[in-house]
N, C-alpha and C positions, 0 to 999 in steps of 0.2 A: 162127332160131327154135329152139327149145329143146323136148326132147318133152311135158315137162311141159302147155307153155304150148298147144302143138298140141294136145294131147288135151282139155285143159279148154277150148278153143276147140268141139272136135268133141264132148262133153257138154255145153254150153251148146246147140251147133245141135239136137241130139237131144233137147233138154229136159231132161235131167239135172242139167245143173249152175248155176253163176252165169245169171242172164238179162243182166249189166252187159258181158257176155264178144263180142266180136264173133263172126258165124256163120263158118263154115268150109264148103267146098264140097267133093264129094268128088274135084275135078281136083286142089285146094289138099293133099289130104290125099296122093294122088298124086304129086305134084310135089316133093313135102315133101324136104329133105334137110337133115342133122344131122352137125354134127362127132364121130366117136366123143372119149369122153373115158374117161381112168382111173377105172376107179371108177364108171362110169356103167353106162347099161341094156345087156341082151343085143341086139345088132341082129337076130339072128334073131326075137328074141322080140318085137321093136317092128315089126318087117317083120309079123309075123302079126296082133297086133293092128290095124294099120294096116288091113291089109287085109280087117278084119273090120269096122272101124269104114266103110271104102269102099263094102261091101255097104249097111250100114244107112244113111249117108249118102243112095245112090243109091236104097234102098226105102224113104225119106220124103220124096226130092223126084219118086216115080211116085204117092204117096198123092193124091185127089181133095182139093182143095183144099174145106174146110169154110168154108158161106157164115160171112158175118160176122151175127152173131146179135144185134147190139146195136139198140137203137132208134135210128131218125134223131132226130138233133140238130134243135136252132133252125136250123143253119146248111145244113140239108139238109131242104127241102120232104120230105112221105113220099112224095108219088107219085114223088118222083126214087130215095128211097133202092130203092124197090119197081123200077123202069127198072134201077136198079144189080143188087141180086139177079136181073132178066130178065137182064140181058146176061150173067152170072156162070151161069146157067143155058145160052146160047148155047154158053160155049165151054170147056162140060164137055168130059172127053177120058176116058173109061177104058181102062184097057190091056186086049187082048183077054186070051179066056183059051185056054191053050193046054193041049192035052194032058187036056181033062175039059169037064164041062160048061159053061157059060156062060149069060149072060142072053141073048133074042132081041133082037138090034140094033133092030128096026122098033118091035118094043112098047117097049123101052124110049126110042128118039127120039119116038116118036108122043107117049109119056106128057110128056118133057122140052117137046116144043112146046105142049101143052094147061098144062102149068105155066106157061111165058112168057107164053103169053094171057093166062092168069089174074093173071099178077104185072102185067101194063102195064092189067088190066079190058078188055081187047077182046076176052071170048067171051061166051056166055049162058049158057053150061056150065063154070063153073068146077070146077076140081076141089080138094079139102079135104086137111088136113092129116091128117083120119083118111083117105083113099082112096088118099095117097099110102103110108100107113103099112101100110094091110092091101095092097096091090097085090101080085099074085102073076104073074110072068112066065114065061112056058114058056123051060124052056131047051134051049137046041140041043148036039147033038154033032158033031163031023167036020164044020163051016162055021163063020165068022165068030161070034163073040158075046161079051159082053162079060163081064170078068171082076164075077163076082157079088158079092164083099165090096166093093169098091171102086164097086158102083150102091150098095149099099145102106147105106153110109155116107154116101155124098154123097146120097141121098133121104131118108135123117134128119135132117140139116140144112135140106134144103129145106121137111117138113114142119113147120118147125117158121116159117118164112118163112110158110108159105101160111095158118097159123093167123092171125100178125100182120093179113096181109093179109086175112084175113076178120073180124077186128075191129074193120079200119079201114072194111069198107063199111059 
C-alpha cells in the first residue's frame, strides 16, 4: 500500500474524503509499512501525521454511537424498530471522565432505563423528548461518572427517538 492510498482510506473513515473508499482502522494505520522511494514523502514527516491520524482514528471509534434516526421500513413492524433503539439504548457505554467533573452514573442509568421502558411501552410514566432534552444531572468529582459531552450527545439522538415514539401512540 502506498501512502497516498492509506491516507485517503483514513479521510474517508473520518468522513473527509470519498465515501466509495474502504474504512481504515486505527491498528491498520499502525501496522501500516511503506517502501521508501526516490522522490517520495519524508518518513519522519509521514510517521507524524500517521500518528495523529491514530489519535483521531481511535477518538471516533470511543464517540457514543448515534441511534439511527430513520423511520422503520414496510419491512420492519415500528414496535420492533422502537425494541431495536431499546436495545441500542441497553448497551450505551460512555467513557468515564477523568481528571474533572462528570455526570452521576445512577441518574444517568436511572434516566437510560425509564427511556427503554418507554421505547418497548411498558411504563405509565413515560418520559418525552422534551425531558430528555432539558434533563440536568448533578455531576460528581473524585468518584466514578461519566464523561458529559459523550451523555449528551448520545441523549440528543435519543430524544429525538422518544418524539417518534410519542407520535406513534
Amino acid at each position: 500500500m502506498d501512502v497516498d492510498t492509506l491516507i485517503a482510506r483514513i479521510e474517508s473513515t473520518l468522513g473527509r474524503g470519498r465515501s466509495d473508499v474502504e474504512p481504515v482502522t486505527a491498528d491498520e494505520v499502525r501496522n501500516a509499512t511503506f517502501r521508501a522511494r526516490r522522490g517520495g514523502y519524508q518518513e519522519t514527516a509521514v510517521d507524524f501525521a500517521l500518528e495523529a491520524f491514530v489519535v483521531a482514528l481511535e477518538t471516533q471509534a470511543r464517540r457514543p454511537v448515534r441511534l439511527a434516526m430513520a423511520e422503520p421500513t414496510g419491512q420492519m413492524l415500528r414496535e420492533e424498530w422502537f425494541e431495536a433503539q431499546a436495545a441500542r439504548v441497553e448497551r450505551a457505554a460512555f467513557r468515564p471522565a477523568r481528571m474533572g467533573a462528570g455526570y452521576d452514573e445512577d441518574e444517568v442509568d436511572a434516566l437510560l432505563d425509564r427511556i427503554v421502558a418507554t421505547l418497548r411501552g411498558t411504563t405509565s410514566y413515560p418520559v418525552s423528548g422534551g425531558e430528555v432534552r432539558g434533563v440536568r444531572f448533578s455531576t460528581v468529582l473524585l468518584r466514578a461518572g461519566y464523561l458529559i459531552a459523550d451523555v449528551d450527545a448520545f441523549l440528543a439522538g435519543i430524544a429525538d427517538v422518544l418524539d417518534q415514539r410519542a407520535q406513534s401512540d
